[in-house]
Each structure stands twice: as C-alpha cells, then as structure tokens.
N, C-alpha and C positions, 0 to 999 in steps of 0.2 A: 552307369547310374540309372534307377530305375525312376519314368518320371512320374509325375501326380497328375490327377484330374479332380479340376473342381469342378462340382456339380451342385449349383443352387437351386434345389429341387422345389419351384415354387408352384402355386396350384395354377394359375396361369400360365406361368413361362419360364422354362428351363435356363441356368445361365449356366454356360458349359465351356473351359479352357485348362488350358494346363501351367499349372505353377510357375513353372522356367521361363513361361512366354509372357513381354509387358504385352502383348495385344490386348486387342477389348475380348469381353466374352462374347460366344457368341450364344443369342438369343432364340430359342426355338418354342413355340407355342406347345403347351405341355396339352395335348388335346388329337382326338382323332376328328377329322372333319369329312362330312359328307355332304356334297353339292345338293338343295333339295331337286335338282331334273341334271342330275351327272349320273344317274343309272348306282351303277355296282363300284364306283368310284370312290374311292378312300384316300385323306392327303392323310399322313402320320407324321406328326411333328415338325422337322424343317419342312417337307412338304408342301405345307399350305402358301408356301411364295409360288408355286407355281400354280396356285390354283386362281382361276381369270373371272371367275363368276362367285362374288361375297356373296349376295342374295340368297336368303333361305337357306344360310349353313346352318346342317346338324351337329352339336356339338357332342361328341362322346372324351369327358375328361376323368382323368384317375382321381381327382378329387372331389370330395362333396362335405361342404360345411367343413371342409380345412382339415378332412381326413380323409388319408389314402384310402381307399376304398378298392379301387378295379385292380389289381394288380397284372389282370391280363392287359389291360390298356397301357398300362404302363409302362410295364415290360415290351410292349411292341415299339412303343414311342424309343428306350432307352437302345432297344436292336437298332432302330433308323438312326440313334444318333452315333451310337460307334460303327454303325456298318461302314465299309470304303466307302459308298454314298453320300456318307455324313463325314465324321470327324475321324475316321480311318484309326481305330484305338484299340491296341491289342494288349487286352484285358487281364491278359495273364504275364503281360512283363511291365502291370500300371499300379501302383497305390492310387485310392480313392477317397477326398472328403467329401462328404453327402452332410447336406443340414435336411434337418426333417421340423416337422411343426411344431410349438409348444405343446407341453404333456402331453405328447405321442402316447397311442394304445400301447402296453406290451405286446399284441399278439401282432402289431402292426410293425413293430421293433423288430421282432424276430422275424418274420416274412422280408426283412430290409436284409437282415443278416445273413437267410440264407440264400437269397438273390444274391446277393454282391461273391458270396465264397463258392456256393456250389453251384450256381449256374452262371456267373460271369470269372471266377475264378480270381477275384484279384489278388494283387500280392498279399497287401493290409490294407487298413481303409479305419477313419474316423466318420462316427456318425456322432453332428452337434445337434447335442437339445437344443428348444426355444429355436431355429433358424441362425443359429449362429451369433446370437445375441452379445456372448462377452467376446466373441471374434472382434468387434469393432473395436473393440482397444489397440488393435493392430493396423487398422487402415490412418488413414488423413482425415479419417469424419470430426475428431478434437483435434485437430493438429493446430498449434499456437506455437508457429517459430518450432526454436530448439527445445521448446517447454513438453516434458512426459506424459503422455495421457493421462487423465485424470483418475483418479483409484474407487472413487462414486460417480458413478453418472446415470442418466434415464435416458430408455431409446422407446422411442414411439414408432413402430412397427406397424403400418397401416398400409395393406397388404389386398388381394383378390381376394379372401375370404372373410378376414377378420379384422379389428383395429385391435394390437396389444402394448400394452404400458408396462415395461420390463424394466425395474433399477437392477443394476447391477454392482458388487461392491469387490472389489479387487478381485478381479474377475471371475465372481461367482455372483449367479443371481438367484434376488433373495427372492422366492417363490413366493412369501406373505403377501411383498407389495406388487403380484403382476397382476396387472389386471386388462378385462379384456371387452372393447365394444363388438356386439353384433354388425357392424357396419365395415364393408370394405370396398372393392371397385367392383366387384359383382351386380352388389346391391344397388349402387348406383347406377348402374347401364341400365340393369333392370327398372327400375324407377323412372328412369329417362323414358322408356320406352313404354310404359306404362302415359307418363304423362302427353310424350308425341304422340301416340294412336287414339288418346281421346281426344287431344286438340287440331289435328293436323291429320295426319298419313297416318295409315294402319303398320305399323314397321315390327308388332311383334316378333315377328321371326325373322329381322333383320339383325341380327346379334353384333354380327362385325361391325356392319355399316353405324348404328347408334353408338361404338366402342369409339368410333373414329369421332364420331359428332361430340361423344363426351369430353374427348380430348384437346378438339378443335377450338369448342366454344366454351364449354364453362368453366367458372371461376368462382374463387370464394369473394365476399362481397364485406369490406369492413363496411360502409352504410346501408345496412339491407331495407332499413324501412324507407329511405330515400328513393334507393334504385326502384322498391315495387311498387312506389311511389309513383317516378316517371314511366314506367311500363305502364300501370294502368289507367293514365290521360291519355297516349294515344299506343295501342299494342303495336301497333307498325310502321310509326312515326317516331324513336324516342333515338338515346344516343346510346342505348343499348342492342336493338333489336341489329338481328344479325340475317342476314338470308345465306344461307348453307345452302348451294347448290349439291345435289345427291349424285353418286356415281351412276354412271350408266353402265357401265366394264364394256362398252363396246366401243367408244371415243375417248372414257375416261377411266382409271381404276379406281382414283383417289375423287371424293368431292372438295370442293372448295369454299371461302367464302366470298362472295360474290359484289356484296355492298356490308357496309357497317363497322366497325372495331377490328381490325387486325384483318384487314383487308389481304385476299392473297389473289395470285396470279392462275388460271387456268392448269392443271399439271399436262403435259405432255404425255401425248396416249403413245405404250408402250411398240415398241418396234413390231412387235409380230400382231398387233390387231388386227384385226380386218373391220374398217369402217362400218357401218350398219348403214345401206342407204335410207333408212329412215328414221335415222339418230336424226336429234334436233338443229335446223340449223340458225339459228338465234336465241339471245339470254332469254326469252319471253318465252318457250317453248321448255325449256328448261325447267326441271322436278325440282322446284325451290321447299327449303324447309327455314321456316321464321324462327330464331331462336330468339324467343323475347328473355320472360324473367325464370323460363325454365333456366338459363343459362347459369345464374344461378341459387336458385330455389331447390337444385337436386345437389351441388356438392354441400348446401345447409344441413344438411343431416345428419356429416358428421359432428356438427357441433347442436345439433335437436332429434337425436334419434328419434323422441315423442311425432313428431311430423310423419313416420311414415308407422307407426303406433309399436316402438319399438320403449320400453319404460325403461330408459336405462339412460344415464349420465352424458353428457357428449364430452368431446375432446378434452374440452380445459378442463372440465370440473372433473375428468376421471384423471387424468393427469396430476391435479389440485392432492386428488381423494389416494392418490397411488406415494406422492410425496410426504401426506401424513401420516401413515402408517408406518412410515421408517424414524430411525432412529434423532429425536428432536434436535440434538448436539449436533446431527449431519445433513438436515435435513436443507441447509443452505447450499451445498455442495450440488446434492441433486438438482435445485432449485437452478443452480451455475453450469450445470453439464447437462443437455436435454438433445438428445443426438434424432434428426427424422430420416426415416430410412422408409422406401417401398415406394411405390405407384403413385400413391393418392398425394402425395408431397409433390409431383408436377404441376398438382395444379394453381392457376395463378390465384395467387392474393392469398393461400392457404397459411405461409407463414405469419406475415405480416398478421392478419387477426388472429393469429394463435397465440404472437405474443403479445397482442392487448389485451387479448380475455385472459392469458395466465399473471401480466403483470397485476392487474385488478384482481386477481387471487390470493398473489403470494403477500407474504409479509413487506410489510414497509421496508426494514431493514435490509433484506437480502436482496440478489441481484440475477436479474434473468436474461438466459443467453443460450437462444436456439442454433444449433450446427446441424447446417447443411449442406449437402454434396453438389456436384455439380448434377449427377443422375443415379437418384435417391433408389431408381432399380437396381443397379449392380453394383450398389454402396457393399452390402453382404460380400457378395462373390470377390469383390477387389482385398476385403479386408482380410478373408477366408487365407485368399490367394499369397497374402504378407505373411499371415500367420504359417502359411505350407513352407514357409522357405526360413522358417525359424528353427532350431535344434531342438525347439520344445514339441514339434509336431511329431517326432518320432518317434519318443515317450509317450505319445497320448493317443497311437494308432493301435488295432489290435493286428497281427498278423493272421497270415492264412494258418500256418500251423495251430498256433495255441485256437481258433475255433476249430480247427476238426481233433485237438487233444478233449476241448470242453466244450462245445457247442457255443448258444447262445449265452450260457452262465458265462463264460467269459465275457463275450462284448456288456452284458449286461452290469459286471463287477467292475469292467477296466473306464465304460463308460457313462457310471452309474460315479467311478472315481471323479473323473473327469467334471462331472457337474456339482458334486463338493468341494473341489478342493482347487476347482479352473486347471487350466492347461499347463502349465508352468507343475504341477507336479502337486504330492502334498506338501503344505506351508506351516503343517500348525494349528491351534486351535486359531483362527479368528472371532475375537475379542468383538468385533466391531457387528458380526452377526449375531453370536450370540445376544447381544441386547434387544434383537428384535426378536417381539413377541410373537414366535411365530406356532399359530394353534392346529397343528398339522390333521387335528380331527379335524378342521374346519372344510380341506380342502374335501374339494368335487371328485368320487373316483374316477370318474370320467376324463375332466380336463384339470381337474387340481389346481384349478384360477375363482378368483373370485371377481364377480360382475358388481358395479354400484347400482340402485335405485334411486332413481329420481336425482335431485344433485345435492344430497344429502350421501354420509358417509357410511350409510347403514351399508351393506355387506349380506349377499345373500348367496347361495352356494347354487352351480349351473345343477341343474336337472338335464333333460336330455334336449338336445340342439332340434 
C-alpha cells in the first residue's frame, strides 16, 4: 500500500507527516536563511535548528503577500525536506495532499502541478483550495461528544500573511462570504520591531529574536484603556512591564523573562557551546528589553487595523460583516460554529475578547461559540491528515497518469470539482447555496475575496496587494 504525505504548505512553516503515522507533524521553517557574518552559509528549511547565531538573519522565503512567488526557493526547501537528511521520502512510491492559499493564481496552480508530477513524480496528489478550509469537518476542531460536525460553520484563518473569514456550508465554501484582513503574524513582528528600535534597542534586522519576543510577551488585552492606563504612571514600575532578557547565542540561545508576568527560568546553554569569556557575568550586565504596553498595543491590530493606517474592519466586525452576508434562515448556525485555526490564536487573551466583541455583535437571540484547538498551527494538517484516511480522499486525488493524458486541464476540472461540490464527491444541487447572493462579477481577479471598510458592511473589491 502506497503511503501519503501531508504537506501544509504555509508561508511561514511547513507541517510535513505521513497519513498512517498518529505522530505530530513535523514543523520546518518554509525559508532559506543566511547568517548576516556566516560567509557563504545557507540553512534551507529544517536546517535552521542548527544554526547557533539568530542575529542578523537574512530571510529568503517562497512567499510574499500569501503568494508563492520563488519557486526556485521552494523547490530547494521541499529537496531538503524529502532528501535522506530530512524525512527520507521516495516520491515516486508516495501520493501527496498539498493545501495551497486562498484564490491561488492559475499560473501559480499549474507550476504546483507540474512540480508534484514531472519533477517529483508522485503517484497522485490532492491540491486544497482556501488552505484546506472544509478539511476541518474532519478533524476534532467541532468535535461535541458523539455529536456530527456541523454542516455551517465559520473558520477564521489568521495565518503569517493574512487574516481570512471562510464560512463554509456542507463542505463547500461559499466564496461571497470570505473575507479577508491585511493583518497576520508578519505584520505584527514587523510592528513590534518597528515600535522596539524606536523606544529601546535598534533590533530591525533581528527578525527571529523579535518573533521569539512576540511570542513570549504579548497578549491580547480585554481592558485596554486600563492596562495603557497603568503603563503610563510609571513605564517601569506597573504589573505589566516585563524585562526580557535578549539571547546572547554564546551562553544562551533562547532569551527569557527575567522579572514581571509569567516569569521564566534562565534556559540551559546548549551542550556544544563554548562559553564566551566575556559573556556577562550577572543579571545587571545583561541586554534587558522592557516590554511595557508594546506587549500589548501590537497584537491590538488585529482588532484596529486603522492603528497601523491599514482602513479596513478588524476581527469582530469582519467576522460580524462575513456572517451577514449569508443566508438570514442560517445565519445562527454560523453564529454557533466559529472554528480558529493558525498562529495568531496563540496568543493569550486573543479568545476571550473575541468573544466579547462578537457577542456585542450578534443578535440577541442566537448563541456564540468559539472552538479551539489545543495548537491552532497544525489544527489544518491533523484534519488534512483524517481526511487522507477517509475512502473519500481517493475519489478527490488526480493521478499521475490522467495528468500526463491531459495536463493541468485535468487537475484543474478534477479540482475545480472538488471546490463545488466538497470532497465527498457530487451531491446535487445544493438548495442552501443557491440562496446566497452570490455577484461573481463582484469578485477580485486577482484574489476573488472581498475586504470590508471601515466597520461598516460596504464591500470594496482587492486591487493589487
């Protein structure tokens, strides 16, 4: 029996495993990286664990603005990861599910199609619109007891590049109501790092080390005018402010936090360092970084994009604005099935005010109820992974054959199917799509999503990213 590879191909980071196996996935940074004083030195994908010096890494990634872009980059990343060095995967005795980004290019479709067949060879292989969005009907993200997945639900997809609002209705999602914020975890590093080199330490080309800080210390904030409140009586005195000790990578790899909120322990410098004799040796010598009300004033933007002058709706209200657009009769269902998946859902308190601001949204009547995973990053790949071992995944794969009889017009028919009619095969007219009004002129050629203004429900069409 021939096995499967899942491949959740994110703009960040790869989640990469095979069907048969419960293991976790394993996680590889979708990026080529270059030390800024490592010479000629290149980490490619899992690589970058062995690289000892974060400072000043160059980032070269296959993605930009949530489109594959470098394919040579990519292609080298995806060598390292079936090479015997990596995950040891011989490609010509493997089927492949790949998700790719919502409203993918065509031309970016087809470069997908003839990488996978004529220069990795695989057997067959499914490529999911949207990131695998109606995939989640198959994981544990709704799971309630012995109770069925839900046949409406909304997944908020809040990712490295993008934030997108996808309902989906028996497992087909309705493209009317997706909608999509400029804001994802990019953005935020970027912001952070912007706000630290003007208040603090110069750290703009410290990309890892601020990814790590962002991780460490911020939080979404349900009392914001309180918390900026207590920050600005005393900035270094409050029972927010956090001192983040910074890596040195020559005693430490990891930084820590040192005094304040979620206090941690010094991390253990790795077996093969070699001490620096003129590494610091006391807390007072030590590269402090204060994290007052940056902590957080930078994950506030998913819910005030206007804050960093982006005009566009934040979480709840595009949420709000992506619920009305569908069908009035269903519109409580969606209200009742709100599934978060990606990155940005790590962080703390992000749920918690999500569902204040959307209960103060929805109608009185109905009833809201956010599902969440235990790690909202391989929430995709686990459900991907349920779905590979269903009898429906083999109906909805294209083979190697039928693309070298018809080229890409087959993957493009078989999985052009696939996003009408959901994985399960064709069903029929559905009744319950047809009622939405969906104005197909309206959509973007480009990404074929519509963005809100301001937190009003106007609807304006993407121009170019």
């Amino acid at each position: 029996m021939n096995s499967t590879l899942i491949l959740d191909n994110g703009a960040s980071t790869l989640k990469a495993g095979f069907a048969h196996l419960d293991s976790p996935p394993r996680l590889v940074s979708n990026a080529i990286v270059k030390p800024k004083g490592g010479g000629a030195k290149l980490y490619i994908g899992h690589e970058i664990e062995d690289c000892r010096d974060f400072f000043g890494l160059y980032y070269r990634r296959p993605f930009e603005r949530g489109i594959l872009c470098d394919w040579d980059t990519e292609k080298a990343i995806w060598d390292t990861l079936f090479s015997p060095e990596g995950m040891n995967i011989d490609t010509r005795a493997t089927s492949l599910l790949v998700t790719e980004p919502y409203f993918n290019l065509p031309a970016v479709q087809e470069t997908y199609d003839q990488l996978v067949f004529e220069e990795y060879e695989f057997i067959s292989y499914l490529r999911c619109h949207g990131s695998a969005a109606p995939l989640l009907q198959y994981g544990d993200l709704f799971e309630q007891g012995t109770l069925p997945a839900p046949e409406c639900f909304l997944i908020v997809d809040s990712g490295f590049s993008f934030t997108h609002i996808v309902p989906v209705m028996r497992g087909v999602m309705v493209l009317a109501g997706i909608h999509r914020i400029d804001v994802g975890g990019k953005l935020l590093t970027n912001h952070l790092k912007e706000v630290v080199s003007f208040r603090h330490w110069d750290l703009m080309e410290h990309t890892y080390v601020m990814n790590e800080v962002k991780e460490a210390c911020c939080y979404v904030s349900n009392t914001f005018g309180e918390d900026l409140e207590a920050c600005q009586v005393n900035p270094r005195r409050n029972p927010i402010v956090q001192e983040y000790v910074l890596p040195d990578f020559s005693t430490r790899k990891r930084g820590y936090i040192r005094n304040g909120p979620g206090k941690t322990d010094p991390p253990n410098p790795p077996d093969d360092t070699n001490v620096d004799p003129d590494a610091p040796k006391n807390a007072d010598d030590e590269p402090v970084l204060y994290m007052s009300n940056e902590r957080f004033t930078v994950p506030e933007v998913l819910f005030h994009p206007i804050d960093v002058g982006l005009d566009q709706s934040g979480l709840a209200h595009t949420i709000a604005n992506s619920i009305s657009s569908l069908p009035e009769e269903l519109q409580g269902m969606f209200w009742g099935n709100i599934g978060l998946v990606g990155g940005n859902f790590n962080i703390p308190g992000i749920v918690d005010r999500l569902r204040t601001e959307l209960r103060a949204l929805a109608p009185p009547e109905v009833e809201v109820s956010l599902y969440t995973s235990k790690d909202p990053i391989t929430q995709t790949y686990l459900s991907a992974r349920a779905f590979a071992r269903t009898p429906a995944f083999a109906s909805a794969c294209i083979t190697r054959e039928e693309y070298l009889e018809s080229g890409s017009n087959a993957c493009r028919r078989k999985f052009g199917q696939n996003l009408r009619d959901g994985f399960e095969g064709a069903r029929g007219e559905l009744d319950v799509i047809t009622d939405v009004d969906v104005d197909v002129g309206r959509e973007d050629s480009t990404t074929g999503a519509s963005r809100t203004r301001g937190k009003g429900s106007e609807k304006r069409l993407l121009g170019r990213e």
